[in-house]
N, C-alpha and C positions, 0 to 999 in steps of 0.2 A: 322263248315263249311269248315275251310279251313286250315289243321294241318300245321306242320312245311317243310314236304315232296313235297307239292302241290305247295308250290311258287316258287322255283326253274324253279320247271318243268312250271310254267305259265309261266314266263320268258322265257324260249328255248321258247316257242310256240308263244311268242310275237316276238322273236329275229327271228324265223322263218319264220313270218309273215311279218315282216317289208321287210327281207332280199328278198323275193318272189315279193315285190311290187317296189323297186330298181330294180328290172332283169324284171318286168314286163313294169317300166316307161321307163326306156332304150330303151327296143322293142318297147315301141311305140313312141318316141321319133324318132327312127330310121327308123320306116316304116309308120306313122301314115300319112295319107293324107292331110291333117287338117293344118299340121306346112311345107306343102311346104312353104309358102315364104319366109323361114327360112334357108339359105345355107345349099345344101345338106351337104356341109363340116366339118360346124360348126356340123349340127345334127347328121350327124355320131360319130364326136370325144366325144359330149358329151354324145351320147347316148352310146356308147363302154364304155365311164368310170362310168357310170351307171351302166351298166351292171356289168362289173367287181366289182364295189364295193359290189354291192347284191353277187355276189360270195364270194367273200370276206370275207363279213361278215357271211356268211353263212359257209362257211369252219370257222371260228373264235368261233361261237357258239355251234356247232357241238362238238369240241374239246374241249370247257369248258364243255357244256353237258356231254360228257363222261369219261374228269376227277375230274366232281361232283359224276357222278356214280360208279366210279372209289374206289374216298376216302368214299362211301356212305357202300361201299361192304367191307373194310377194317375197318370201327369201328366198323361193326359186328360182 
């Protein structure tokens, strides 16, 4: 079911996943209606470093992604 090639790539697709719902909970942190009574100040600065971290991470995975693909093309 599930060779030696496939789990790698499960991994990105979970690191890409998680990193999508960090930049998704940010925005809604940020603009959600629900957490007015919440200082718009506080939910801005938390919701920016949310955001940014889902970036983050997402530039961080990306890069192992394609220097697993990288070394993947070189022991062939």
């Amino acid at each position: 079911m599930f060779n030696k090639n496939s789990f790698p790539s499960l991994m990105t697709l979970v690191g890409f996943s998680v990193a999508a719902l960090f930049v998704v909970f940010g925005l809604y942190v940020i603009f959600a209606k629900q957490l007015q009574s919440i200082p718009k100040e506080f939910r801005n600065i938390f919701g920016i470093i949310v955001v940014g971290y889902g970036l983050f991470r997402t530039v961080i995975i990306y890069q192992k992604h394609k220097q697993g693909k990288e070394s993947d093309d070189e022991m062939e």
